[in-house]
C-alpha positions as CSV (number, residue, x, y, z in Angstrom):
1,X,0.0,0.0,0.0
2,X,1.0,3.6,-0.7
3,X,-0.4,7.0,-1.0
4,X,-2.7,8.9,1.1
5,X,-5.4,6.7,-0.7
6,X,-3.9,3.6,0.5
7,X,-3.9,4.9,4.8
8,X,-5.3,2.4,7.2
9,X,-9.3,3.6,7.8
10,X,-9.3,2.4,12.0
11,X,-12.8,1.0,12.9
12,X,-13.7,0.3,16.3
13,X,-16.5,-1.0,17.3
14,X,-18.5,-1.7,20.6
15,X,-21.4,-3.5,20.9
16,X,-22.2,-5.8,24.4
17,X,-23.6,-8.7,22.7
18,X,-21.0,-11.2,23.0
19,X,-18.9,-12.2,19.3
20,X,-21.2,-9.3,17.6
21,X,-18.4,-6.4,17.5
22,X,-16.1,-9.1,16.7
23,X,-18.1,-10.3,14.2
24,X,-18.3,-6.5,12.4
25,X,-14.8,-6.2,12.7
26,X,-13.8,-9.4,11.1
27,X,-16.4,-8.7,8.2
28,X,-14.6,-5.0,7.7
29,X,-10.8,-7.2,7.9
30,X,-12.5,-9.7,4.9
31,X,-12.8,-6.1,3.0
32,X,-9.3,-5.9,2.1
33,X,-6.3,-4.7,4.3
34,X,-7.2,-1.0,4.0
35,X,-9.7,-1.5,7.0
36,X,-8.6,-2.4,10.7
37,X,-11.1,-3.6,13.0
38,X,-10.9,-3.2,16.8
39,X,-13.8,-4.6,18.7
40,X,-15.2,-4.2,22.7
41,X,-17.5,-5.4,24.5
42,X,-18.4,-2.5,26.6
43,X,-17.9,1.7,26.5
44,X,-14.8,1.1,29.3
45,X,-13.1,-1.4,27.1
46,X,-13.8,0.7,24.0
47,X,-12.5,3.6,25.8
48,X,-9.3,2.1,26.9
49,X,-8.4,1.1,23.2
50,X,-9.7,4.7,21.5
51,X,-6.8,6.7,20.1
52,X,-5.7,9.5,18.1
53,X,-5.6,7.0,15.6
54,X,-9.1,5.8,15.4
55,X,-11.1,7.2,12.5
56,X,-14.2,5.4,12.9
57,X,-16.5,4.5,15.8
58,X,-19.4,2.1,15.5
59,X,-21.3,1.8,18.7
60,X,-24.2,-0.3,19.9
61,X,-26.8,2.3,21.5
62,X,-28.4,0.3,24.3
63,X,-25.7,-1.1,26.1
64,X,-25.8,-1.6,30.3
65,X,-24.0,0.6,32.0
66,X,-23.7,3.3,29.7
67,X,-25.3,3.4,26.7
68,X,-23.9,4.7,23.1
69,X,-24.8,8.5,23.6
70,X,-23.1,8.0,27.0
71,X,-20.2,6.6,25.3
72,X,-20.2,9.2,22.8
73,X,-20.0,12.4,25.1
């Protein structure tokens, strides 16, 4: 890969139904290698592994604990 066209697009995504965010990062992986997928099972997980070099969050909205909009403030 090279070019600004060819960057690493960073997905992560959270969703508390066990396998599920696994499953949407796997399917984003079978894409091609230009997409990284991260997953969590929770908004405390998620937010231990969210960095500057994250370009893409894909949350669940009713989680326990705190829910997506929670997760987004």
């Amino acid at each position: 890969m090279s070019g600004p066209t060819a960057e690493r697009i960073r997905v992560l995504c959270v969703d508390d139904e066990p396998g599920f965010a696994a499953l949407v990062a796997d399917a984003l992986a079978a894409e091609g290698e230009r997409f990284v997928g991260t997953a969590a099972t929770d908004a405390s997980e998620a937010l231990g592994l969210l960095s500057d070099e994250t370009d893409c969050v894909v949350s669940d909205y009713d989680m326990p604990g705190r829910d997506g909009l929670d997760f987004l403030r």
